[in-house]
Backbone as CSV, one residue per row, in Angstrom:
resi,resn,N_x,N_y,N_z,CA_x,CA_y,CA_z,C_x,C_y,C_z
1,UNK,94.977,104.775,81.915,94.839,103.347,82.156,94.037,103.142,83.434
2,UNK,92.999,101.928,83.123,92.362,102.050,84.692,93.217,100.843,85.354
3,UNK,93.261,100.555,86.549,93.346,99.319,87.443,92.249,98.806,88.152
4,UNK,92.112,98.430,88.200,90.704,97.228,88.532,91.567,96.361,89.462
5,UNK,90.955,96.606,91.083,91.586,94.995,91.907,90.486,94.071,91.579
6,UNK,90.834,93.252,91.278,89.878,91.999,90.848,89.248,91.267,91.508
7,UNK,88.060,91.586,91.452,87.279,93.229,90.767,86.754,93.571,91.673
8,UNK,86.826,93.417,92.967,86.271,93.799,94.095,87.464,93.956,95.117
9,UNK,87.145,95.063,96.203,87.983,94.633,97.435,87.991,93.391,98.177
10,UNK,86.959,92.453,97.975,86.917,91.585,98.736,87.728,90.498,97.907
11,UNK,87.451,90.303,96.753,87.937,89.545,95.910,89.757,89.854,96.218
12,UNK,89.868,90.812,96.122,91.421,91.324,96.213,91.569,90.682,97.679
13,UNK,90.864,90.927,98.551,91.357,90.132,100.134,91.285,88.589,100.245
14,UNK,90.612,88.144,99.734,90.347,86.731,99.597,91.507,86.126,98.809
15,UNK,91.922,86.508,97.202,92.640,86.472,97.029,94.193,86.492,97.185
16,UNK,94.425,87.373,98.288,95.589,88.167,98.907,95.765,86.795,100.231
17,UNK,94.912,86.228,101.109,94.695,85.745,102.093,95.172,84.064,101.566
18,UNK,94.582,83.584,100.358,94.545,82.296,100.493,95.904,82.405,99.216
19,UNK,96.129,82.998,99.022,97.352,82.924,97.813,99.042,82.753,98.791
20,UNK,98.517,83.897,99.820,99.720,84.136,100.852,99.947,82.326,101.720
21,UNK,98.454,82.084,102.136,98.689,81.244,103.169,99.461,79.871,102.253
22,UNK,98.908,79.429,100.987,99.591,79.105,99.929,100.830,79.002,99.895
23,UNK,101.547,80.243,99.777,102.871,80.677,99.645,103.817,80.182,100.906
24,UNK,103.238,80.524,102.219,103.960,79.928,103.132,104.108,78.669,103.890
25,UNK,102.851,78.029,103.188,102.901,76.233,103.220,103.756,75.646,102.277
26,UNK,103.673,76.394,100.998,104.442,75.461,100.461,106.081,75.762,100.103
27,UNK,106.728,76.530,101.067,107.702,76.929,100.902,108.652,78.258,99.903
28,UNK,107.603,78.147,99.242,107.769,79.323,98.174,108.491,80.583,98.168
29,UNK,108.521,80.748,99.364,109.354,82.053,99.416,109.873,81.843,100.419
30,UNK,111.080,82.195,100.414,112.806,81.573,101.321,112.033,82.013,102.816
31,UNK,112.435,80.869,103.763,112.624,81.325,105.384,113.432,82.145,105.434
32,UNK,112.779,83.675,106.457,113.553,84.442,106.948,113.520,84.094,108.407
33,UNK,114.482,84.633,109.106,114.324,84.762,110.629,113.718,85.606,111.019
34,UNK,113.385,85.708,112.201,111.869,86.770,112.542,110.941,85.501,112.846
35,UNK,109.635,85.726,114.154,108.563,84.923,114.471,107.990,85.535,113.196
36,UNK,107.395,86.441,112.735,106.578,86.196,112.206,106.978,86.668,110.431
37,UNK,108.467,86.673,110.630,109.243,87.248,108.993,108.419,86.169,107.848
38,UNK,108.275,85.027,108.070,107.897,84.515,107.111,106.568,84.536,105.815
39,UNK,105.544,84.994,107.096,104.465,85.706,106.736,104.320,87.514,105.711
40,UNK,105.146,88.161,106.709,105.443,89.695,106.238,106.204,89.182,105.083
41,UNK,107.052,88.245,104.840,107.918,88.413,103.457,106.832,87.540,102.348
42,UNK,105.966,86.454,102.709,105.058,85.886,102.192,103.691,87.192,101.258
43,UNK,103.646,88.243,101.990,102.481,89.065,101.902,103.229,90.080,101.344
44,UNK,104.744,90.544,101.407,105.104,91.432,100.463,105.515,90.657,99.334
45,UNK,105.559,89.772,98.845,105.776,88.957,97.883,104.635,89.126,96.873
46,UNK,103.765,88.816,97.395,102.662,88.865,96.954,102.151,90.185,96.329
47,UNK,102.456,90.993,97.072,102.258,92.142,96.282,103.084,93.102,95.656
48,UNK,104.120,92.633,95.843,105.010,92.700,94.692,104.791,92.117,93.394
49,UNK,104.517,90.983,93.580,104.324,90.481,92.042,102.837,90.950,91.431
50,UNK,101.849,91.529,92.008,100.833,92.148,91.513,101.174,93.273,91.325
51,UNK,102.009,94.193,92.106,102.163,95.601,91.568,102.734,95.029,90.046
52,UNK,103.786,94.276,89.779,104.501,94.012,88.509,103.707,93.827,87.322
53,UNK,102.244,92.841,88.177,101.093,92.850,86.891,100.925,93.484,86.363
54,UNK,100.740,94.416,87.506,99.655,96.159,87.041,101.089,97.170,86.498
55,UNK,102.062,96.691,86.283,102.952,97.542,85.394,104.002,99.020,86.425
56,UNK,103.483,98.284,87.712,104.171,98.953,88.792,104.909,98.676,89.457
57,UNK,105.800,99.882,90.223,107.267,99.809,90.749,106.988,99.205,92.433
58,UNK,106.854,98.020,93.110,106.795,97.939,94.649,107.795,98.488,94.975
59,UNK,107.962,98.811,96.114,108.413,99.457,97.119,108.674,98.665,98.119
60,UNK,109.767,97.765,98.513,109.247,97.540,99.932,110.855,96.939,100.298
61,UNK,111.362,96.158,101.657,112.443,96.241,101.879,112.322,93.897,101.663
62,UNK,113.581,94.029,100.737,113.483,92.653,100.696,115.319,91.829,100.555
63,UNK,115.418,90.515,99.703,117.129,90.421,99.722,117.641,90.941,99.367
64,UNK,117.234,91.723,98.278,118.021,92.240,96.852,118.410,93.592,96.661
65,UNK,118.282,94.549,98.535,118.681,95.456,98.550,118.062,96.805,98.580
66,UNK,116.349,96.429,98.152,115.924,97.233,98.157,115.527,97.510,99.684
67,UNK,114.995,99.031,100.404,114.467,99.408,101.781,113.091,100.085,101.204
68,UNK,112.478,99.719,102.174,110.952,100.374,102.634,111.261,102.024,102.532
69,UNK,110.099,102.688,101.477,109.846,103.596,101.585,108.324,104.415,102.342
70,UNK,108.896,104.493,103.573,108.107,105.226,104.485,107.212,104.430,104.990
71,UNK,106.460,103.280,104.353,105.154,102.130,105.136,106.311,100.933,104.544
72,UNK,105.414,99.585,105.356,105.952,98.774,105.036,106.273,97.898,103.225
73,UNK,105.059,98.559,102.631,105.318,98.450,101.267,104.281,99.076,99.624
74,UNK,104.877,99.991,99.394,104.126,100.884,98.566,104.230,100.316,96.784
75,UNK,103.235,100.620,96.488,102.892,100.536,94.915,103.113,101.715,94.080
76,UNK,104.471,101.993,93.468,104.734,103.588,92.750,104.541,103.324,91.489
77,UNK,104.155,104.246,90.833,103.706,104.701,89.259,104.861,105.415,88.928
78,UNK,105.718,104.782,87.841,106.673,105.670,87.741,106.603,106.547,86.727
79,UNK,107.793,107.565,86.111,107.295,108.236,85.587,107.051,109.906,85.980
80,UNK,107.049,110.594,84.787,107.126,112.119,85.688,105.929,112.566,85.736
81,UNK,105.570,112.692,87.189,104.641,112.862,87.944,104.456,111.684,88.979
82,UNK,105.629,110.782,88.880,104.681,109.536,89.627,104.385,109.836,91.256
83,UNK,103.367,108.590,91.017,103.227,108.451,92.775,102.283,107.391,93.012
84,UNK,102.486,107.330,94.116,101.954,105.703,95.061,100.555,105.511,94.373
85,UNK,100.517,103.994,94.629,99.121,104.027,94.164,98.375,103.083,95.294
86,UNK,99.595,102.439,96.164,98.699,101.766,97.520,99.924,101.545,98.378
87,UNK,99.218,102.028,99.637,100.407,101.836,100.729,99.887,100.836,101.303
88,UNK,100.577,100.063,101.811,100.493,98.751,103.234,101.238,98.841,104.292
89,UNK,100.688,98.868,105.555,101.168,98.784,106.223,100.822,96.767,107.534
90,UNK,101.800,96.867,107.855,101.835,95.303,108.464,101.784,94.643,109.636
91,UNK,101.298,95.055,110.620,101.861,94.679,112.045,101.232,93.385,112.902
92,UNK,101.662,92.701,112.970,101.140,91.658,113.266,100.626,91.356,114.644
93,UNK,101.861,92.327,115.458,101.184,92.438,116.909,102.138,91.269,118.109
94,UNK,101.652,91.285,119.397,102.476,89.734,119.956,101.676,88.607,120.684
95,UNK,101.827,87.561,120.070,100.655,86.575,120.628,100.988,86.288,122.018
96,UNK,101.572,86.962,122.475,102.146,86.224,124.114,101.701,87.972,125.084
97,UNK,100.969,88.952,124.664,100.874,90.373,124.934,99.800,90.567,123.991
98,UNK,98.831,90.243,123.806,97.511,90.896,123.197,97.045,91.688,123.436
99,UNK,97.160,91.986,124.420,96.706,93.418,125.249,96.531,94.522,124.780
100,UNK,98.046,94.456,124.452,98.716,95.538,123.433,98.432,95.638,122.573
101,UNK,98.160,94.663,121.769,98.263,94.969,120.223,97.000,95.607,119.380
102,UNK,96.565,96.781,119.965,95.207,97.523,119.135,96.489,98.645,119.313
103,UNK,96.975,98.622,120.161,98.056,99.889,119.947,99.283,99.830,119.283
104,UNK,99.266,98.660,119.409,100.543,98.527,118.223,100.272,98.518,116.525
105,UNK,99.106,98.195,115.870,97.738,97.958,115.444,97.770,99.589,114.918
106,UNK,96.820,100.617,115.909,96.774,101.861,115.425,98.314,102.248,115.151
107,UNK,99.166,102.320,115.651,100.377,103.242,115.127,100.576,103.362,114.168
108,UNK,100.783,101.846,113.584,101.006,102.003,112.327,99.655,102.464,111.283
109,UNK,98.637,102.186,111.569,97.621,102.771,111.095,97.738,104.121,110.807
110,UNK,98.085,104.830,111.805,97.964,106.146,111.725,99.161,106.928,110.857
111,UNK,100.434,105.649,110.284,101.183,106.000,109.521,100.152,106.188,108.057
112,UNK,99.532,105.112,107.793,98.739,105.052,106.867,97.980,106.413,106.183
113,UNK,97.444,106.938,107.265,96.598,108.201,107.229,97.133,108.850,106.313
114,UNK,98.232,109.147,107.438,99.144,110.508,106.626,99.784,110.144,105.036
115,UNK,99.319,108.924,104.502,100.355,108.638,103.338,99.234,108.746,102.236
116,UNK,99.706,109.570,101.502,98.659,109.273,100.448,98.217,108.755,98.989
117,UNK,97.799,107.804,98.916,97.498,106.933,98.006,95.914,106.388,97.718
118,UNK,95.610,106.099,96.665,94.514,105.645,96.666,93.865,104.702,97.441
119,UNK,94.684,103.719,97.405,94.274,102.625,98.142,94.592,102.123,99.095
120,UNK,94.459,102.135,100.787,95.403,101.834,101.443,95.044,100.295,102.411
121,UNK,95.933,100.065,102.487,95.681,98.338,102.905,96.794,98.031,104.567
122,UNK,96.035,97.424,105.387,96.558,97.421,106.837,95.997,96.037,106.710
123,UNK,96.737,95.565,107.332,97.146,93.878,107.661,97.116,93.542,108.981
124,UNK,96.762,92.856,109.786,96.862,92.697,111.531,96.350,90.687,111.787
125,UNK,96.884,90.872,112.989,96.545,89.299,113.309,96.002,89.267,114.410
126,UNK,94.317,88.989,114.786,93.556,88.663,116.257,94.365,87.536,116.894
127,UNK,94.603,86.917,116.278,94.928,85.422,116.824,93.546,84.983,117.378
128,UNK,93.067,84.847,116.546,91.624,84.314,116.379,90.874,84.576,118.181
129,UNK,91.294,85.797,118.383,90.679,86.099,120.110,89.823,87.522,119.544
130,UNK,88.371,87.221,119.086,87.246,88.303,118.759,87.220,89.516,119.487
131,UNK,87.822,89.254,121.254,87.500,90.765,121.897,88.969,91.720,121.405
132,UNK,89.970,90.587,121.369,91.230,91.571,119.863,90.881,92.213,119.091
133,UNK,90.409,91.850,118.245,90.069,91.824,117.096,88.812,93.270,117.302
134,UNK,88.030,93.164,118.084,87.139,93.820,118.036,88.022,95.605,119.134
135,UNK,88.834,95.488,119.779,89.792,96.380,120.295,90.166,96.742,119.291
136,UNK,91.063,95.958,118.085,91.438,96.910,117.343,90.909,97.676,116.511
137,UNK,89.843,96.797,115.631,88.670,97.983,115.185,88.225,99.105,115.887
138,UNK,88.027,98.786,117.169,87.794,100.010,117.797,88.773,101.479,117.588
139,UNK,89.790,101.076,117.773,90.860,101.796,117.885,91.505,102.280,116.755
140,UNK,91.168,101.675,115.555,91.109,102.159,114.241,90.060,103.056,113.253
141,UNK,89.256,103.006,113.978,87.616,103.802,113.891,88.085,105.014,114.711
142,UNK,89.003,104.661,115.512,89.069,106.100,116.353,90.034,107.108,115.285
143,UNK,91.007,106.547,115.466,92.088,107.091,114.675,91.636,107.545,113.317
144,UNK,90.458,106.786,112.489,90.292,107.184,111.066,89.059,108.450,111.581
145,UNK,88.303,108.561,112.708,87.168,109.537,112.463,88.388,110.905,113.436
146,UNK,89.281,110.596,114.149,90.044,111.815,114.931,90.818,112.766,113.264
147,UNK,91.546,111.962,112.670,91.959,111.978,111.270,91.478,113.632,110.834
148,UNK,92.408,114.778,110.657,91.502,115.749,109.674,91.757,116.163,108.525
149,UNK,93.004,115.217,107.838,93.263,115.588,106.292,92.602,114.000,105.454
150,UNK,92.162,113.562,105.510,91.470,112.398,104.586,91.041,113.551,103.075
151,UNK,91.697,112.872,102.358,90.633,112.827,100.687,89.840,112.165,100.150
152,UNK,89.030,113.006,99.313,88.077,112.128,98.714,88.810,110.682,97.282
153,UNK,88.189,110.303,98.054,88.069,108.782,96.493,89.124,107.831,97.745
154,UNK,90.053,108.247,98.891,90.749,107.128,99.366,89.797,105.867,99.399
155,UNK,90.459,105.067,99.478,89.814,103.568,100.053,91.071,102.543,100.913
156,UNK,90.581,102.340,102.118,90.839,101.597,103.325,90.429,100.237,103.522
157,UNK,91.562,99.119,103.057,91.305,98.139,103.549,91.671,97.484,104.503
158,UNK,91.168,96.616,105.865,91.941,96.082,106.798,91.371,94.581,106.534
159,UNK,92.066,94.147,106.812,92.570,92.544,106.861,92.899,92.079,108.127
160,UNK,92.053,91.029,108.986,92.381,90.536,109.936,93.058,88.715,109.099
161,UNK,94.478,88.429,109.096,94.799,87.302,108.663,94.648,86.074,109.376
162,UNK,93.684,86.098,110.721,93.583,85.099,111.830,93.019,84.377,110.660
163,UNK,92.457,83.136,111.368,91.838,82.386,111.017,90.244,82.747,111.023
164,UNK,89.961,84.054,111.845,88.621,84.459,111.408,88.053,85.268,110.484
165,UNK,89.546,85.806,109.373,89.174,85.885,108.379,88.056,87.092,107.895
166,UNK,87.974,88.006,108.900,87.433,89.483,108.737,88.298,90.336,108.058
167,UNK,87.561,91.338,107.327,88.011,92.542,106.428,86.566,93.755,106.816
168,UNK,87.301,94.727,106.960,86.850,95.991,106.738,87.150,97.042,105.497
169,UNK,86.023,97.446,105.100,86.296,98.880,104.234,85.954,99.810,104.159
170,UNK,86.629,101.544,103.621,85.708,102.459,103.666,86.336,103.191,102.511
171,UNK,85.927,103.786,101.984,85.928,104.879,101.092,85.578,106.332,101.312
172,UNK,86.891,106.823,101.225,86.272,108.394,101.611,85.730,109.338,100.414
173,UNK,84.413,109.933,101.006,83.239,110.756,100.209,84.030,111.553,100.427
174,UNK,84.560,112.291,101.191,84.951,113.924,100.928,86.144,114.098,101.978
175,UNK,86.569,115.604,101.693,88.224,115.947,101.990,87.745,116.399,103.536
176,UNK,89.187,116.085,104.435,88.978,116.337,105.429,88.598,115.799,106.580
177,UNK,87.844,116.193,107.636,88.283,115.415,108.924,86.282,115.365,108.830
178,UNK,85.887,113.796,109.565,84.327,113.221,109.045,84.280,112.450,110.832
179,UNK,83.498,112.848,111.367,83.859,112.390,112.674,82.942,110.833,112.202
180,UNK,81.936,110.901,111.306,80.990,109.662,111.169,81.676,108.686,110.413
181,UNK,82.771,109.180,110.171,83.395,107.735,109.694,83.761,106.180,110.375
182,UNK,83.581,105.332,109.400,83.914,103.882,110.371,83.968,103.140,109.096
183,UNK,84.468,101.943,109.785,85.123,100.707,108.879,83.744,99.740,108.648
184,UNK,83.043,99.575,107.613,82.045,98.241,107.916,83.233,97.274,107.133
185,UNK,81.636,95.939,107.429,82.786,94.515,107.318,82.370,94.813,105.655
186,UNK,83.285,93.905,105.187,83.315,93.744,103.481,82.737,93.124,103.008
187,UNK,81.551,93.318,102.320,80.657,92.591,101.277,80.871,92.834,100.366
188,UNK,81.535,91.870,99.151,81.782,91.649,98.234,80.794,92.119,96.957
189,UNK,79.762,91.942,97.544,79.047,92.223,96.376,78.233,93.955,96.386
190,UNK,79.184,94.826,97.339,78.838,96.082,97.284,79.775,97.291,96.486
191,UNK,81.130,96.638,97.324,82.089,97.313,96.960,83.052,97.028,95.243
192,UNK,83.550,98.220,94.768,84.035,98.060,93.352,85.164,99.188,93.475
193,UNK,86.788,98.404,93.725,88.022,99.469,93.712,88.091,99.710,92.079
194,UNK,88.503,101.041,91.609,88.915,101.429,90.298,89.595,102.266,90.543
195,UNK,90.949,102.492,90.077,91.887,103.686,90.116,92.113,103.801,89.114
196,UNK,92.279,105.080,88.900,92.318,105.821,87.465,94.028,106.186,87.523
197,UNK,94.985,105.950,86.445,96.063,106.263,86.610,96.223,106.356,84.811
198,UNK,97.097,108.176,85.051,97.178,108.376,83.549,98.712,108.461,83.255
């Protein structure tokens, strides 16, 4: 069976971005406590009910009992042999301490690395402050070219959910550690996710 994100990464971010912001205007999914719970439960929602499209098991920690396996929320293929088919990880960072947050930003990034799945998706918030925003790319370019187990066919999406509305992607050509690797921004009309799942 193939999966097709529809039908582009960008399409999948655009989608993912204005469906979520959607979701938490109009109440749709219960207030949690937490500054920013409402959002993280807004965006695992969301992809929860798309893993369900695509005929898959989410993963992630919500009311009903289920806990996070290992990232903040994975896409499993079940079944003998299964396994992930996209990890997310979520960190939003602290708007009152920006400073920080390319490092709070990579950590979890670098959980990402090590997890392996086809598709992996990182979420972050500039708070619409560009030299943020541009720190954390930095610092995520570091972490993905320091990196020396990468496989071929991964694909890396980041999502800035500010209001400025940047995405990065990359796709890894080959196994192993690529010091020339880096994130460009997402043009829609380049990129095409397909995962093959049998």
């Amino acid at each position: 069976m193939l999966i097709t994100f529809p039908p582009t990464p960008a399409r999948f971010a655009n989608s993912l971005r204005s469906e979520v912001e959607d979701l938490t205007k109009s109440g749709q999914v219960p207030q949690v406590r937490g500054e920013f719970t409402q959002w993280t439960h807004a965006v695992k929602y969301w992809l929860a009910r798309k893993a369900r499209e695509l005929k898959l098991y989410p993963i992630y920690t919500d009311g009903q009992g289920t806990r996070e396996f290992m990232l903040d929320l994975v896409w499993w293929q079940e079944g003998i042999g299964g396994s992930a088919i996209l990890g997310c990880e979520i960190e939003w960072g602290n708007s009152r301490d920006i400073c920080r947050n390319p490092a709070r930003v990579a950590e979890d990034f670098d959980k990402l690395l090590s997890f392996k799945a086809p598709l992996k998706l990182m979420i972050f918030d500039s708070y619409s402050n560009i030299q943020t925003q541009s720190a954390v790319l930095a610092e995520l370019n570091r972490y993905f070219r320091e990196y020396g187990d990468h496989r071929a066919g991964e694909q890396y999406l980041i999502m800035d959910m500010s209001p400025l509305k940047n995405d990065w992607y990359c796709k890894i050509m080959s196994d192993g550690e690529d010091s020339r690797l880096h994130f460009d921004p997402l043009n829609s009309a380049v990129h095409k996710t397909v995962i093959s799942i049998e």
